[in-house]
C-alpha positions in Angstrom: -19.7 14.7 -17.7 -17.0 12.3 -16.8 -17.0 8.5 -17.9 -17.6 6.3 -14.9 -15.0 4.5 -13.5 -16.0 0.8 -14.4 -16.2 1.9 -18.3 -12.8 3.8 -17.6 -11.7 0.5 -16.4 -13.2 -1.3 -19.6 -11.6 0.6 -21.7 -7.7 0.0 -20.2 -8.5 -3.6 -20.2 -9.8 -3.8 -23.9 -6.3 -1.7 -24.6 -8.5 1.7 -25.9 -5.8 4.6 -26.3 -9.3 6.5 -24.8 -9.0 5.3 -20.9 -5.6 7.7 -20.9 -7.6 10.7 -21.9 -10.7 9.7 -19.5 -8.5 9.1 -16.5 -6.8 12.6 -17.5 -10.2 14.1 -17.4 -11.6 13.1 -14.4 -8.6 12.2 -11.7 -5.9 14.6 -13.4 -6.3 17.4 -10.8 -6.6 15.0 -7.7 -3.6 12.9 -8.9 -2.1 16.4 -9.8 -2.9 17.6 -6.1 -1.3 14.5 -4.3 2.4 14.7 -6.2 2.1 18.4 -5.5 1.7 17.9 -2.0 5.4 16.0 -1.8 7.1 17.4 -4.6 5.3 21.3 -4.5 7.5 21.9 -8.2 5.0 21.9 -11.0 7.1 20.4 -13.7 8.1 17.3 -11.5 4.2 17.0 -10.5 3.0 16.4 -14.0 5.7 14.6 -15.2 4.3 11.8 -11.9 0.4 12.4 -13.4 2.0 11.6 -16.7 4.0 8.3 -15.4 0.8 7.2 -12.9 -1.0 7.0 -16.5 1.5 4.8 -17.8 1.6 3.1 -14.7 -2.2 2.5 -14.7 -1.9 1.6 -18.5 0.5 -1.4 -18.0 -1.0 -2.6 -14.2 -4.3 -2.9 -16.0 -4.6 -5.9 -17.6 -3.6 -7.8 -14.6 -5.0 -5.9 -11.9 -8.9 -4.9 -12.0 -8.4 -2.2 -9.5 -11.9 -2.0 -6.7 -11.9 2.1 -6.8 -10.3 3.6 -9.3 -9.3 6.8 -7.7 -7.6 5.0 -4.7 -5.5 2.7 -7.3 -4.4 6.4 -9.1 -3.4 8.0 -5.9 -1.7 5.3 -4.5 0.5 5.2 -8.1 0.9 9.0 -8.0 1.7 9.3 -4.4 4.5 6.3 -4.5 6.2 8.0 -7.4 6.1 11.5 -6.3 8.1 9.8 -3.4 10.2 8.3 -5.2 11.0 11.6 -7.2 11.8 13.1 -3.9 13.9 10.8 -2.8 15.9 11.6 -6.0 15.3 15.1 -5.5 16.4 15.1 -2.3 19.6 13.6 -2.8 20.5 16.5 -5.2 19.2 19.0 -2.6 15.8 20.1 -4.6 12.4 19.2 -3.9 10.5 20.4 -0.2 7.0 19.7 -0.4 5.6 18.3 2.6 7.2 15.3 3.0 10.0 16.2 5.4 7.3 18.1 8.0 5.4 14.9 7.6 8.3 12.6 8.4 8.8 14.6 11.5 5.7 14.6 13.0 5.5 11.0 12.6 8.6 10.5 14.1 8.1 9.0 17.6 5.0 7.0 16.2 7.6 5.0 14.0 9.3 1.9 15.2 13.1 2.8 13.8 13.5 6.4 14.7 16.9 6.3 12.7 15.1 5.1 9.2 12.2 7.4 9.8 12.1 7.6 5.7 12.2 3.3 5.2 9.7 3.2 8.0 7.3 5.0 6.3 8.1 3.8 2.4 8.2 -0.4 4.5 5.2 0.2 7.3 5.1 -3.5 7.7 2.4 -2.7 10.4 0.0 -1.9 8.0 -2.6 -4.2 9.9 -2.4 -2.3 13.3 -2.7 1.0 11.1 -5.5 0.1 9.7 -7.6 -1.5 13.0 -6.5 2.6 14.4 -8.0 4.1 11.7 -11.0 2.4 12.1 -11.3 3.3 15.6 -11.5 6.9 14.7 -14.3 9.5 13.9 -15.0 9.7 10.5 -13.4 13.1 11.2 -10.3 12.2 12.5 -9.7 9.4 10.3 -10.4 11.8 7.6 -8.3 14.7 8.8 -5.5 12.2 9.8 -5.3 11.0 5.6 -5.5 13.7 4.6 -1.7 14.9 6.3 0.0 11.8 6.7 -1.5 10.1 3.1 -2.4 12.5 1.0 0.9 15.0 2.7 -1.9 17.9 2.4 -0.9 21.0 4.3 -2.0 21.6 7.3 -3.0 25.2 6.7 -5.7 23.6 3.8 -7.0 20.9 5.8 -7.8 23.7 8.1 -9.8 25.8 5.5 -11.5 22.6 4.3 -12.4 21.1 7.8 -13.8 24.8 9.0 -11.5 24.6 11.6 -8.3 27.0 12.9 -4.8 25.7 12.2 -4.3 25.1 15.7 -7.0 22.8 16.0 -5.9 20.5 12.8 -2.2 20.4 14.7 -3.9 19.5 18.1 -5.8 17.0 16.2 -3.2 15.1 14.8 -0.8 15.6 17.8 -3.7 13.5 19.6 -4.2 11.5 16.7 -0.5 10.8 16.5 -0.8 10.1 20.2 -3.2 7.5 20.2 -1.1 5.8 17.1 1.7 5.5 19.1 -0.1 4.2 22.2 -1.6 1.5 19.5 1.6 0.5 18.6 3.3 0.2 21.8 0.0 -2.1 22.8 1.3 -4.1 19.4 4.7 -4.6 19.7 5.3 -2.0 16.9 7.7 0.5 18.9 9.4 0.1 22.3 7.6 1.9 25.3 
């Protein structure tokens, strides 16, 4: 049975070798999932579930993360980005970053930096107060593309919905995000 995450946390901030090997246990697939989702190249996925633990190990002592899984994927997530931005300046690396980027595309306020828009969402506020005005559906469905990069073909299957119905989702979704930010100032009308 896995450790729970406050004693998990104990253990990084009492410097146990033991919190690696519990965090392995218990968040190595999802973290493993997430950097798949940009990077989909095995070897460049684990080697990010590898560095998030390092990562963890070292932010630890001066950060007592609130969930533990959230702090994990947000690591994993910002280097598997980081890996394919490197990637993708030697040509490797597809993922689902690139689709992703797209589709948020004319939600973005500097169409020509699509890629620094996302990584420097300044408008983090107004993205939040949206995703609070959403089902717990939507909201959920929406994460799981544009956060977690899943494909759209698996949020399908673990919604119980048709493809077509996750892409008319977020086209809607994407819709409304782009009305929000008009209303802010984020993006010219």
């Amino acid at each position: 049975m896995p450790m729970e995450d406050e004693r998990i946390v104990d253990l990084y901030w009492a410097r146990e070798e033991s919190a690696i090997t519990e965090t392995q246990q218990k968040y190595g697939k999802y973290c493993l999932k997430i950097a798949w989702n940009v990077l989909a190249n095995r070897e460049d996925s684990e080697e990010c579930v590898n560095d998030t633990w390092m990562k963890a190990w070292n932010a630890m002592p001066t950060a007592r993360p609130g969930r533990l899984s959230a702090f994990l994927g947000k690591i994993t997530r910002n280097l598997a980005l980081d890996r394919f931005e490197k990637n993708s300046a030697k040509k490797r690396g597809e993922g689902q970053v690139t689709l992703v980027l797209e589709e948020l595309q004319d939600c973005l306020p500097d169409a020509t930096s699509v890629d620094q828009s996302v990584h420097h969402l300044v408008l983090r506020e107004v993205l939040n107060e949206f995703l609070r005005g959403q089902t717990e559906k939507n909201r959920s469905i929406f994460l799981r593309r544009y956060w977690y990069l899943s494909p759209v073909k698996e949020i399908a299957e673990d919604f119980h919905m048709s493809e077509s119905a996750v892409k008319m989702n977020l086209l809607r979704s994407r819709e409304k995000l782009r009305k929000c930010l008009e209303k802010e100032g984020g993006i010219p009308e």
